[in-house]
N, C-alpha and C positions, 0 to 999 in steps of 0.2 A: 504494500500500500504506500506507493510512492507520493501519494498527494500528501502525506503526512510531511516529508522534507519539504514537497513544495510550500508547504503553508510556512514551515521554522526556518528555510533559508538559512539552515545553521553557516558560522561562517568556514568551516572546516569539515573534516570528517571525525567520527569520534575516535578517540585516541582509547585501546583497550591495553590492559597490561596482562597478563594470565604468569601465576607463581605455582610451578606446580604443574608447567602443561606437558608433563606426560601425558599422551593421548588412550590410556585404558579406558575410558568411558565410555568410548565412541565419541560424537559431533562434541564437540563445545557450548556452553547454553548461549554462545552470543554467534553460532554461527549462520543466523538470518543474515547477520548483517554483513558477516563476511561475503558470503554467496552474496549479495545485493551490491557487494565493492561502497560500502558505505564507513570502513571503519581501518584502522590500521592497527596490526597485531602485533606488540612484543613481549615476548613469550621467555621464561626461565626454568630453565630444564637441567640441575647439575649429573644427571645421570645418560652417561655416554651412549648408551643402546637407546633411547628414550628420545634421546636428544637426535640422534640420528638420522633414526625414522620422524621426526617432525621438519627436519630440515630436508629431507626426500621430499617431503608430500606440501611443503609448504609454497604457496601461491607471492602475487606482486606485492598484497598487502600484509606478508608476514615476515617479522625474522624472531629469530631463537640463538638464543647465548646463554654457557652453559654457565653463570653465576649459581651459588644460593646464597638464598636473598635470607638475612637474621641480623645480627647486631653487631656485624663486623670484625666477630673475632673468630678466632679456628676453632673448628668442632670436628666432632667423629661423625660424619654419616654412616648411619648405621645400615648396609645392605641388605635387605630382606629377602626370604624365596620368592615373594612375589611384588615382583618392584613398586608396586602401588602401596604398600606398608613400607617404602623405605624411608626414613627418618633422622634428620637430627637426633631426637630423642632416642632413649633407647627402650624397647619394647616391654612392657610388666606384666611379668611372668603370673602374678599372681591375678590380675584381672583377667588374663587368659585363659585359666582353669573357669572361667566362668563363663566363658563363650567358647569353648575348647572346639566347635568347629573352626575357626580361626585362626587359632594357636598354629599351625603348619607353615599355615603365610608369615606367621611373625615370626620364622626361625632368622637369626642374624649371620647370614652367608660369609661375609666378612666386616670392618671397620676400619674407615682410612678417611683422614685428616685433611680435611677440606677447608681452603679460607671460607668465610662468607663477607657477601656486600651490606650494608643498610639500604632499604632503599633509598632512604633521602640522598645517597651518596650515587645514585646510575645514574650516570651524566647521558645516556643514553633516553633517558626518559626526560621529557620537557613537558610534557603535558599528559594527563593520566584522568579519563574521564570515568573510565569502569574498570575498576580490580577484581580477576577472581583470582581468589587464590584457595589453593589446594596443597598442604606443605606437611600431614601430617602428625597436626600438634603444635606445631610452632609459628602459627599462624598471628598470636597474642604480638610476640615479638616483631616482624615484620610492620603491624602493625604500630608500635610505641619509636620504632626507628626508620619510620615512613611518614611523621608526621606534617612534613612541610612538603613532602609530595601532593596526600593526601588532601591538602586545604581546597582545592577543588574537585575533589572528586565528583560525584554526584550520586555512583552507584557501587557495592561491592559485595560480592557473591562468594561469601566463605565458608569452609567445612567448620563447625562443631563439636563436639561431643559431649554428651550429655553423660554417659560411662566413659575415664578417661582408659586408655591400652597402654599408655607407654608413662613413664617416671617421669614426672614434678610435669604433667602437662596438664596447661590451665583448662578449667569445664569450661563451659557456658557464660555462664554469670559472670567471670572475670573477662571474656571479650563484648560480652554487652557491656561492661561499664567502660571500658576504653573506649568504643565506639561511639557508644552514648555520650561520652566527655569529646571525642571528637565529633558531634554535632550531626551523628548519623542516629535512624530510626529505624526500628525493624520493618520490612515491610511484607515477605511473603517466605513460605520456606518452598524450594525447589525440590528438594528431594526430602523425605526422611526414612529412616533405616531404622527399623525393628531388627531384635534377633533374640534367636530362644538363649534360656539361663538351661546351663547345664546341670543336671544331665539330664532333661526333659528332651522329647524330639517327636515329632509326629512319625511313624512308622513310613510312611508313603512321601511325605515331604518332610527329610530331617532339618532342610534348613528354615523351615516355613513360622517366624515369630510366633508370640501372643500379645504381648504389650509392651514388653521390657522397651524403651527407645536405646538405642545407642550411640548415632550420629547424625547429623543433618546438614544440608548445605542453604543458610539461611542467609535472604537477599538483604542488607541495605541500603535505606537510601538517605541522600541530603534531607535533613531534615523543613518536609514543605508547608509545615505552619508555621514558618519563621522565615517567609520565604526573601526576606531581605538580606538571609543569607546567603544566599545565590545569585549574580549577576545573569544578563538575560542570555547570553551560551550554554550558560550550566544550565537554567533553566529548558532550553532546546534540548542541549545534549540527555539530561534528564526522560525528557518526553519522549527521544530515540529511544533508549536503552530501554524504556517503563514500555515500549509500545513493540520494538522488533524482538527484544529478549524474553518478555516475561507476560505479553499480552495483558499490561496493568492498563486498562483504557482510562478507567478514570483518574487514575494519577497523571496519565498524558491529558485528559479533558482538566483536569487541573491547572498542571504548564500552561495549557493553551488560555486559560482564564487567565493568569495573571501576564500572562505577555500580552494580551490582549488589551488590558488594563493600563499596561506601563506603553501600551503603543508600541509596541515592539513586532510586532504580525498584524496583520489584516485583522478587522473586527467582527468578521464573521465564520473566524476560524474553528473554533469551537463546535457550531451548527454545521460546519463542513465536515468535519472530523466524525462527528457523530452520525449525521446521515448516509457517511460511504459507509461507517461499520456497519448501520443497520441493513444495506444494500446487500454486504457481501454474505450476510445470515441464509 
């Protein structure tokens, strides 16, 4: 729904940053906007098999550099059997036994002494309109040494954990209040992840939960009843990302209200936006 750019006239494309883009999930949640050529990709992947295959497959709008991104000083990446648990942190044994189909993936294959970057320090990034990052557990950090990147963000799409798996890695509660102290708001969870407590399992489906949560990938955004804290790009950039990622319309019927107001778009953007959605139902 291209009429959407035509109304915001953003003055760029959006700037996406991905910490964590190993490709094990399949597509990316912002690859609408890739396929549309609406956005440009730099991507942080310290694992060389990982990294590899993303710079094979990667198009005009992407590049990949094998940083990891934490708080600037050397750590042990911990390699896992199954690289999607590889981690700074190191994996706990004892929350393991509690999810013990798991326990496999988090065997530590080897461990070898990685610098890491801050973000505020990738001179490579000049403008960072939506972060997802995926890192493992150490996503708190990233965050507390990304903070003058971050000042305009607008959107950020991070893993959780609600049960932590690996030692001294922060729950929940401590990345919502950094976030919430950097002036973001939860907006929608993307995925969430059940999984049975052991040693319970359904015969026919062992890996199939009941309630337990375990992890989540939970969106935020600028926070928009304050929306004087976003000048009117971030506000577009916003209404992209709420509209081609996450099919949030009324957070984009929002944007469109206050750019609307501040004279910023056409005045009858809002009533436009609304009636091609209802068209395309």
């Amino acid at each position: 729904m291209h009429l959407l750019i035509q109304l915001l006239q953003p003055s760029r494309l959006t700037e996406i940053v991905d910490i964590g883009a190993n490709p094990i999930d399949g597509d990316p949640p912002y690859q609408k906007l890739l396929d549309a050529n609406l956005c440009n990709i730099t991507g942080f992947e310290p694992q060389s098999d990982a990294l590899e295959k993303l710079n094979s497959n990667k198009g005009n709008h992407e590049r990949y550099l094998p940083y990891a991104i934490a708080d600037g000083q050397e750590h042990l990446l911990n390699i896992c059997e199954y690289s999607g648990m590889t981690s700074l942190l190191e994996p706990d044994e004892r929350a393991f036994e509690h999810f013990i189909a798991l326990k496999p993936n988090a065997v530590v294959k080897q461990r070898i002494s990685i610098p890491t970057q801050k973000l505020d320090d990738i001179t490579e990034i000049e403008i960072l309109d939506f972060l997802k990052i995926d890192i493992q557990g150490a996503e708190l950090t990233v965050f507390q040494f990304g903070r003058n990147k971050l000042k305009n963000t607008v959107a950020i799409q991070t893993e959780i954990s609600f049960m932590t798996l690996y030692k001294n890695q922060p729950a929940f509660g401590e990345i919502d209040v950094e976030l919430r102290a950097q002036e973001f708001v939860p907006h929608c969870f993307a995925a969430v992840k059940k999984w049975p407590i052991a040693p319970f399992s359904f015969i026919e489906q062992p890996y199939q939960a009941v309630n337990q949560l375990l992890e989540a990938d939970i969106v935020y955004v600028r926070d928009f009843t304050r929306p004087e804290l976003m000048d009117n790009e971030q506000l577009k950039q916003l209404a992209i990302v709420a509209h081609y990622v996450y099919q949030s319309f009324d957070l984009v019927t929002r944007c469109l209200l206050l750019l609307e107001q501040r004279n910023a778009i056409q005045l009858n953007a809002q009533q436009l936006y609304i009636q091609t959605l209802n068209q395309q139902k």
